[in-house]
C-alpha positions as a Python dict, from the first residue, in 0.01 Angstrom:
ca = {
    (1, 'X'): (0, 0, 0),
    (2, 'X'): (267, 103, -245),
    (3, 'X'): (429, -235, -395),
    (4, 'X'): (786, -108, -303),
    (5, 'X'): (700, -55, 100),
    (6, 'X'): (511, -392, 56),
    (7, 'X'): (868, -501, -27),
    (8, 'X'): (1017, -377, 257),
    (9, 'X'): (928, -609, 542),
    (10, 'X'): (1016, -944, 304),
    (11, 'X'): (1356, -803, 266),
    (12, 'X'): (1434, -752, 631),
    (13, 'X'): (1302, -1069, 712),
    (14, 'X'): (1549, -1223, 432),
    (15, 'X'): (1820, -1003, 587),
    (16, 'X'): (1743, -1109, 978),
    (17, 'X'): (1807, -1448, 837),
    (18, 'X'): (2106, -1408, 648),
    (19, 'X'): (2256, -1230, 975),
    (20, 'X'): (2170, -1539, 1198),
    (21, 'X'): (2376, -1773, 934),
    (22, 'X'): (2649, -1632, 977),
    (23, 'X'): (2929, -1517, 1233),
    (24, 'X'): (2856, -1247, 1504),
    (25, 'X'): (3240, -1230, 1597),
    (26, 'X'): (3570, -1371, 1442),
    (27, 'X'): (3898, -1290, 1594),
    (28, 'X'): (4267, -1381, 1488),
    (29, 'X'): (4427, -1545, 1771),
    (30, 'X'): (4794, -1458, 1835),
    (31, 'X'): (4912, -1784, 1938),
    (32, 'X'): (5204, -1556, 2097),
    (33, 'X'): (4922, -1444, 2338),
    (34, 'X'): (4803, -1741, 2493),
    (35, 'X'): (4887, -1951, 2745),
    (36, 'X'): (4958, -2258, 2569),
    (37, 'X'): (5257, -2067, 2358),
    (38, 'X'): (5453, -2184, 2693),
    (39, 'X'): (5416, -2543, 2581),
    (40, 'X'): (5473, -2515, 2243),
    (41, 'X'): (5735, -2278, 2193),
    (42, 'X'): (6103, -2210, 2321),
    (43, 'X'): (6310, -1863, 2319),
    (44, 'X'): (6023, -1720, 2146),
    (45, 'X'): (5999, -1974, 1811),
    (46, 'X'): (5714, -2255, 1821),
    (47, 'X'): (5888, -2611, 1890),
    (48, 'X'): (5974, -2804, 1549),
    (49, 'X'): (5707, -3065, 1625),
    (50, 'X'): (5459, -2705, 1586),
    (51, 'X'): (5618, -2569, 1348),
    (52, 'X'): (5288, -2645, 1148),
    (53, 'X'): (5080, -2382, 1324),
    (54, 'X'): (5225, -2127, 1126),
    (55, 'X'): (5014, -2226, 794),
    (56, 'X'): (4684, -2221, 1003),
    (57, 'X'): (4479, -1907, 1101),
    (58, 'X'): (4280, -2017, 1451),
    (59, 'X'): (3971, -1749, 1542),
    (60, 'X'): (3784, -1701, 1845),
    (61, 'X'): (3398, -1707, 1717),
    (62, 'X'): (3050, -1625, 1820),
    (63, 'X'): (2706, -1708, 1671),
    (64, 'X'): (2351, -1709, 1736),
    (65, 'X'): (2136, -1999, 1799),
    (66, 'X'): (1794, -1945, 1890),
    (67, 'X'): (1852, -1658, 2055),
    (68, 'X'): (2150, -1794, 2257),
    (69, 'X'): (2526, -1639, 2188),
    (70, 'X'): (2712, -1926, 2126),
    (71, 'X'): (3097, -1902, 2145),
    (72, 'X'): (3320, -2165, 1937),
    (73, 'X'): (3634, -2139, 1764),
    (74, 'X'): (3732, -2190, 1370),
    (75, 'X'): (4073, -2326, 1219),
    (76, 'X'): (4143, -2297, 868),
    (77, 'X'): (4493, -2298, 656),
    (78, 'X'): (4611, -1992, 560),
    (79, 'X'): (4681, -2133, 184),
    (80, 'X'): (4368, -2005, -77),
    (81, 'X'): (4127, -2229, -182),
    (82, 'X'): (3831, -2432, -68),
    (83, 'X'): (3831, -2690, 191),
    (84, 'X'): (3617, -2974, 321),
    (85, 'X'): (3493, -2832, 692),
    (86, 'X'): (3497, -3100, 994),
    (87, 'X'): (3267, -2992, 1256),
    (88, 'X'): (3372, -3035, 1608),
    (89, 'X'): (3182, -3156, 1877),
    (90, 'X'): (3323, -3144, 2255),
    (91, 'X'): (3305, -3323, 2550),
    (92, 'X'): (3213, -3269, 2902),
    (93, 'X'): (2935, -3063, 3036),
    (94, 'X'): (2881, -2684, 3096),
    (95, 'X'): (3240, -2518, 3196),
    (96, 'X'): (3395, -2887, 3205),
    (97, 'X'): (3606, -2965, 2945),
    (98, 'X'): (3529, -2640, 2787),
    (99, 'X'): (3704, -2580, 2412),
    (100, 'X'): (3969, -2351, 2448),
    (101, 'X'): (4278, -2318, 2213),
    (102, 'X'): (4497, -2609, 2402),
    (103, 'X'): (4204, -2814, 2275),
    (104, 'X'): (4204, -2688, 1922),
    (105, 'X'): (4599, -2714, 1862),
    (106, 'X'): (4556, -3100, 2034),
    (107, 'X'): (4265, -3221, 1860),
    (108, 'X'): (4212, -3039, 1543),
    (109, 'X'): (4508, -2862, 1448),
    (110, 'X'): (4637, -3123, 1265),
    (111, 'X'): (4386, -3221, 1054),
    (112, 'X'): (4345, -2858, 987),
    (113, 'X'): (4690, -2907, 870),
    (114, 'X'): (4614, -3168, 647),
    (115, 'X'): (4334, -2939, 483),
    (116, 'X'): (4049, -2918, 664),
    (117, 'X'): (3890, -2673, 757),
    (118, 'X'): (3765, -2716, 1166),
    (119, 'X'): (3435, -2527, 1334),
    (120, 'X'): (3388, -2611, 1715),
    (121, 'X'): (3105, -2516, 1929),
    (122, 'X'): (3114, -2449, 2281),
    (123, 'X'): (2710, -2517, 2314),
    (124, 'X'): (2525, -2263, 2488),
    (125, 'X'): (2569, -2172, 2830),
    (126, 'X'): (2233, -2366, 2959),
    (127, 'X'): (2352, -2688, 2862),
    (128, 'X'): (2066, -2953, 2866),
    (129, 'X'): (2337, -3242, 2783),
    (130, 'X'): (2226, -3368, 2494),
    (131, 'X'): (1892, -3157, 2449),
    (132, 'X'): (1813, -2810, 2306),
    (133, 'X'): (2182, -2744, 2246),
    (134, 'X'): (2222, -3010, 1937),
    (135, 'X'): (2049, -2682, 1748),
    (136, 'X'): (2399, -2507, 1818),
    (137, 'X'): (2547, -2793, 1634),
    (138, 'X'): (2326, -2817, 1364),
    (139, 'X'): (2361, -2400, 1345),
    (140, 'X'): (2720, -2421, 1256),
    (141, 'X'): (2615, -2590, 889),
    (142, 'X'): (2389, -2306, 826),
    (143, 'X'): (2677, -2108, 894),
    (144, 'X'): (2898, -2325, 668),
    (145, 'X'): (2825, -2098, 375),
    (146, 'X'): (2942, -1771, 513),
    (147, 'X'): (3297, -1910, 534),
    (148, 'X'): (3458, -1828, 206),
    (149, 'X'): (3717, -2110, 241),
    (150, 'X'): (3417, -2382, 346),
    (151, 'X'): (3369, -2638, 22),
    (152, 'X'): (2990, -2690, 148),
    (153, 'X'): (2956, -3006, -43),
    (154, 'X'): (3178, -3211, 219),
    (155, 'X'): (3065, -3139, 532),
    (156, 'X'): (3178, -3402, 818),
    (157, 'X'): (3150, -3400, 1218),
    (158, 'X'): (3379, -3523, 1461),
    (159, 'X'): (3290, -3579, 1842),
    (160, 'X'): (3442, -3669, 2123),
    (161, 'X'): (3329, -3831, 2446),
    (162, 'X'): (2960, -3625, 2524),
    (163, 'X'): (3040, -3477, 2155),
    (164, 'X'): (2987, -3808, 2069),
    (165, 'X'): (2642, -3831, 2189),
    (166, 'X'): (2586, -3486, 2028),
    (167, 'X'): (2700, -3602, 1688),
    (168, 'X'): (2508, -3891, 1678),
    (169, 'X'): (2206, -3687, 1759),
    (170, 'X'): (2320, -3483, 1474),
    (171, 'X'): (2301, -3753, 1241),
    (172, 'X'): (1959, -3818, 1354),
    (173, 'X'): (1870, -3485, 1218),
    (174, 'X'): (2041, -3363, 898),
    (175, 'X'): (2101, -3530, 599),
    (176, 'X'): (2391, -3271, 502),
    (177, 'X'): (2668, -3477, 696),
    (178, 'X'): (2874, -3677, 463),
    (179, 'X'): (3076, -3864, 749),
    (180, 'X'): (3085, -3870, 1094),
    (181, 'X'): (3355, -3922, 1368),
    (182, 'X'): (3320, -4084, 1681),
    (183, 'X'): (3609, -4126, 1932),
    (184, 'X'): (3442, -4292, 2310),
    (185, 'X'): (3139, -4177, 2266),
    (186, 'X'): (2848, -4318, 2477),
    (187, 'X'): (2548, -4480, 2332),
    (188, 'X'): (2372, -4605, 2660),
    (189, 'X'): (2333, -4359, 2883),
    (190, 'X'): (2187, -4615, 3107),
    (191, 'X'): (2479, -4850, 3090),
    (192, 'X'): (2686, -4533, 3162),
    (193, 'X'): (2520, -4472, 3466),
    (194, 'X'): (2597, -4843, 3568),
    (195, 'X'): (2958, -4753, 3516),
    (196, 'X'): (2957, -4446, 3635),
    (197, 'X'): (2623, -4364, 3896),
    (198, 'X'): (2768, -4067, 4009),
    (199, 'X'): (2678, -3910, 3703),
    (200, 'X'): (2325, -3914, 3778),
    (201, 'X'): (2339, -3658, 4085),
    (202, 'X'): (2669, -3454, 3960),
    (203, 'X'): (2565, -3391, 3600),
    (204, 'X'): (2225, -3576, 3434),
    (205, 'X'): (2014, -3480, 3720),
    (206, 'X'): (2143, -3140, 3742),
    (207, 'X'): (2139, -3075, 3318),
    (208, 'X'): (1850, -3278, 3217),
    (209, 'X'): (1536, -3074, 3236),
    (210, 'X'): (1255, -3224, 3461),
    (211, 'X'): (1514, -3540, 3472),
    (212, 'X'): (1377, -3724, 3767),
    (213, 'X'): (998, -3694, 3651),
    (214, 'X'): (1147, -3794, 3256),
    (215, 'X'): (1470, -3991, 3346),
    (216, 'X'): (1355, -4290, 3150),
    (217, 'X'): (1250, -4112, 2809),
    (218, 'X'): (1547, -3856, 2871),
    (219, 'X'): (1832, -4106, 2891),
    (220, 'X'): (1658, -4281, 2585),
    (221, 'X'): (1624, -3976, 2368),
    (222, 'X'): (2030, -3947, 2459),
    (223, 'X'): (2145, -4306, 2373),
    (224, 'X'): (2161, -4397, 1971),
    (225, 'X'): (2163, -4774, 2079),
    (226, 'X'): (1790, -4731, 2120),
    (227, 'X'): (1718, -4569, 1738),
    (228, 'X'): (1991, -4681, 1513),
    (229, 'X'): (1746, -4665, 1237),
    (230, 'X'): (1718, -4337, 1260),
    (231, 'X'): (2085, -4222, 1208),
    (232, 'X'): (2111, -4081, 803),
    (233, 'X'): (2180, -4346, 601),
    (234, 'X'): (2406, -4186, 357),
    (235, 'X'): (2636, -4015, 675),
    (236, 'X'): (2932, -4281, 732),
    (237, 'X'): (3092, -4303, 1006),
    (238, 'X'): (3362, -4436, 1196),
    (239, 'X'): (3345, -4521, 1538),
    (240, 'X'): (3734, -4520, 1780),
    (241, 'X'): (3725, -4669, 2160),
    (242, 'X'): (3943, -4735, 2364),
    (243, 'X'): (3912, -5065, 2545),
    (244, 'X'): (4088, -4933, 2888),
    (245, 'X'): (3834, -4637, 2889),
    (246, 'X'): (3709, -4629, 3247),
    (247, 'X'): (3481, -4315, 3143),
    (248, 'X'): (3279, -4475, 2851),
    (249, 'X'): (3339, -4858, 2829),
    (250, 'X'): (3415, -4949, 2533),
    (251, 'X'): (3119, -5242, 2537),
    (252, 'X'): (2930, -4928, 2429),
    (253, 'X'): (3097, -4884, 2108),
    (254, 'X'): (3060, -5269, 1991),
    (255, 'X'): (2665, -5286, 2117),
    (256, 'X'): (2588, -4992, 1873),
    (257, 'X'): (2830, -5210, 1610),
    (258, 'X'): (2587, -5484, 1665),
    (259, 'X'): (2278, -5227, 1597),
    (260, 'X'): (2452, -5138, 1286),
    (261, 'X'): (2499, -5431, 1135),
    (262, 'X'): (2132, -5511, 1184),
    (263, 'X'): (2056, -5174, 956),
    (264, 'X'): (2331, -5165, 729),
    (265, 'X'): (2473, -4832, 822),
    (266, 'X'): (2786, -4805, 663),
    (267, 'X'): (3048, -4775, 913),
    (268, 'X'): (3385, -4912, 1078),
    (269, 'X'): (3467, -4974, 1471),
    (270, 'X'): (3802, -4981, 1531),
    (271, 'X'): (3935, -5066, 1913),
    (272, 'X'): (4298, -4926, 2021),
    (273, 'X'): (4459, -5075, 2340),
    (274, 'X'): (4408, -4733, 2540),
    (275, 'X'): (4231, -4485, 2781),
    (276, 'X'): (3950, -4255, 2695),
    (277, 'X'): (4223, -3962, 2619),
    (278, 'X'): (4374, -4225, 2383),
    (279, 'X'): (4671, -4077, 2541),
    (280, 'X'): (4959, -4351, 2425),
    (281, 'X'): (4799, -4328, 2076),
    (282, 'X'): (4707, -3968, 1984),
    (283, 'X'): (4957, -3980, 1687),
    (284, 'X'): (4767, -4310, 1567),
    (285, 'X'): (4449, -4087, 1641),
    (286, 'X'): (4545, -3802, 1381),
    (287, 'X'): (4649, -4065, 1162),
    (288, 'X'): (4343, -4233, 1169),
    (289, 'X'): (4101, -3927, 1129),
    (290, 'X'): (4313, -3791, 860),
    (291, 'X'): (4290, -4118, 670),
    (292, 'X'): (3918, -4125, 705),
    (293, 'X'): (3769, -3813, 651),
    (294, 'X'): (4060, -3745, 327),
    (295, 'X'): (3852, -4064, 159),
    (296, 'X'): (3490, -3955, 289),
    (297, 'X'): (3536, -3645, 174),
    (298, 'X'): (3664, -3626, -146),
    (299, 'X'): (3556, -3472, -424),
    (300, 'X'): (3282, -3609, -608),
    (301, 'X'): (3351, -3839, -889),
}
């Protein structure tokens, strides 16, 4: 066989690859156009306190993971240069709690602002709650490189709630996280169905594969209280909770601590006087995430 058709096949196969790190779809969104502008804007002009959105550029996005279209969104400043990228990691489960742009603009937006750049996933549409869907996570620092304003040498990952979980999985996985974020996340699923047994019927037993025959191993291979050691040692992380969180209590957060200290993870718990929304302390929230991932993520020395 001639050596330039022998060729051939090695450079599709490099080409197939380079298409699945990168974006399928990325669309501007008009903020004018959705339904949040209502809340944020008045006689057509975004509200002072919003005024910011104008120096970011939020997109609509879709990728491939494993076959699966995954839909997400991405939030970058509009100002040239390269950025440290914060990966975002939802909560809920399936359509609950789905990312849309209300979520973006209150959870990211401002640390966009403060120049980051922000990549969210929406997980695939057979969510498994902690199980084959952490590859849609993983996928979006692949992709990472194909985003011209992405500084791929500070990559971090913030999660809230279930994106919690996901991001501690995450860490169990990759070395290529510098930091990690995260705010009421549960570590025991066990103790969460303790606190919250309606779980088991409404959402484990119904996204869990075979979770009745597995439900021991499955809630184990779910709850980073059970294999600290295995979290990347070089990842920090910081860990938020609010201690009148009647979704995830925040006894969670401070038995993982105790884990920790028993490695010597690097990392910080810090407690707030709040709900799992952190609702009378989302400004302390920015503040705090700002703070952190500006000093994990600087440049190298």
């Amino acid at each position: 066989m001639p050596r330039a058709l022998l060729v051939l096949p090695l450079l599709f196969a490099l080409c197939g690859h380079a298409q699945g790190d990168t974006l399928t779809d990325k669309t501007l969104l008009r903020l004018e156009e959705q339904t949040i502008w209502e809340g944020i804007s008045a006689d057509g002009k975004l509200l002072p306190e919003h005024a910011y959105l104008r120096e970011l550029d939020l997109y609509a996005i879709t990728y491939t993971s494993e076959g699966h279209a995954v839909h997400g969104f991405l939030v970058e400043p509009k100002a040239p240069g390269r950025y440290p990228v914060v990966l975002f990691n939802r909560g809920g489960n399936r359509d609950f709690a789905a990312l849309d742009i209300g979520t973006m603009v209150n959870y990211t937006a401002p640390l966009a602002q403060a120049g980051f750049v922000i990549l969210a996933s929406n997980y695939r549409a057979a969510d498994e709650f902690g199980g084959a869907e952490i590859n849609d996570v993983l996928k979006l620092i692949d992709i990472c490189p194909s985003i011209a304003k992405v500084d791929t040498a500070r990559i971090g990952m913030f999660g809230w709630s279930r994106g919690g979980m996901m991001t501690y999985l995450a860490m169990a996985r990759t070395t290529r996280l510098r930091t990690a974020v995260v705010g009421n996340g549960p570590t025991d699923l066990r103790a969460t169905l303790r606190e919250r047994p309606g779980l088991e019927e409404s959402v484990f037993s119904q996204c869990i594969p075979d979770f009745w025959a597995t439900k021991d191993a499955a809630l184990s291979q779910r709850s980073v209280v059970d294999w600290p050691e295995r979290l990347c040692p070089s990842t920090s992380l910081l860990i938020l909770c609010g201690t009148r969180d009647r979704r995830v209590d925040h006894a969670q957060a401070e038995a993982l601590a105790s884990k920790l200290d028993s490695t010597g993870h690097r990392y910080e718990l810090k407690s707030y006087d709040t709900d799992h929304f952190f609702s009378d302390h989302k400004a302390e929230l920015q503040q705090a995430l700002i703070a952190w991932f500006r000093k994990e993520l600087a440049e190298a020395p």
